[in-house]
N, C-alpha and C positions, 0 to 999 in steps of 0.2 A: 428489531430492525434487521433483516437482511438485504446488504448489499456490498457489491464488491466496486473497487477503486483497481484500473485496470488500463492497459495499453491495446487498442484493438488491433492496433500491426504487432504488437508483443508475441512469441511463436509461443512463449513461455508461457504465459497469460491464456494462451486460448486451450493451451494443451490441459492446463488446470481445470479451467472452467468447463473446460468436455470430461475431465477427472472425475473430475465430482459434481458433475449433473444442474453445475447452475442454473442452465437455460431451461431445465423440466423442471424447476423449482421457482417459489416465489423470490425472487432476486430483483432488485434496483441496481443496473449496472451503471456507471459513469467510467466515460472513458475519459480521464487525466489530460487526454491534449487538445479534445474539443472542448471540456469542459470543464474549465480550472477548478481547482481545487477552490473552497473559501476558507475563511479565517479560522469560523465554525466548525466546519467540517474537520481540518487540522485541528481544532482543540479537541475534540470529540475522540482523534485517533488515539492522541496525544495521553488523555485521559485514561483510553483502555489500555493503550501500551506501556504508560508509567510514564515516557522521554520522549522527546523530537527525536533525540538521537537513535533512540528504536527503531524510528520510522524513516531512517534516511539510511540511503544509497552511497556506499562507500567504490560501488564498481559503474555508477555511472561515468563514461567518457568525460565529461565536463567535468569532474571530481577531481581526478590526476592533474588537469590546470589551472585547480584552485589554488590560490596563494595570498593571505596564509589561509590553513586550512581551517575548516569551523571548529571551537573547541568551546562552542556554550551551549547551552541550550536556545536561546535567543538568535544565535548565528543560526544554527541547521532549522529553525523555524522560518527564520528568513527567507533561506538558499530553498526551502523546498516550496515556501509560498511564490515564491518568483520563478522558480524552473521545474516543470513536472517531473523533470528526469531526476531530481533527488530524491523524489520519495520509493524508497522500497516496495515492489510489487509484487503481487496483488497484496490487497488490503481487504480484507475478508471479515465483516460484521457477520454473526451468526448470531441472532439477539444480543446481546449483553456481550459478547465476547469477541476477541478480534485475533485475527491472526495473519501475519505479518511477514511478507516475502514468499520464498518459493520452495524454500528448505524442502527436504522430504519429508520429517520430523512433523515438521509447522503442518504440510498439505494433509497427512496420517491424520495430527490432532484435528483438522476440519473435517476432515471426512467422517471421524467417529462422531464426533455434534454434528452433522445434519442425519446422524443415523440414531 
């Protein structure tokens, strides 16, 4: 499976995805705020990433107003099925493998798997 989980107003998101050649490639994009996330989908991230907490957003705006803050697994599975802006972007399937956020580190390691 390739596909990416993704913000289409994201400056960060599109700059990736012109990075590394998504759109000239076989991609399934979903964009996170037309069209939510499911349960599925999160267990699936979940699964390649190891944690919820892998996959959640410690710099989203709504985060710093959290009170108290998430510290389970089940909490940040929660906060990110209910508000798009917790999950860390992009979310990048490359067959079998995933990668997570926008690190430079992270963007290098996808770009070597689709090459």
């Amino acid at each position: 499976m390739n596909k990416i989980y993704y913000l289409s107003t994201c400056d960060t998101c599109k700059r990736i995805i012109d990075e590394l050649g998504l759109k000239a490639r076989h991609f399934e994009f979903q964009d996170i705020k037309t069209e939510k996330i499911t349960a599925a989908q999160l267990e699936a991230m979940k699964k390649a990433a190891g944690t919820y907490e892998a996959l959640f957003s410690r710099v989203a705006l709504k985060y710093k107003t959290l009170d108290p803050k998430p510290s389970t697994e089940n909490e940040y599975k929660k906060l990110i099925l209910e508000e798009y802006t917790f999950l860390k972007r992009p979310v990048i399937f490359i067959g079998d493998r995933i990668f997570v956020g926008n690190s430079k580190k992270n963007i290098e390691e996808a770009k070597a798997a689709l090459n």
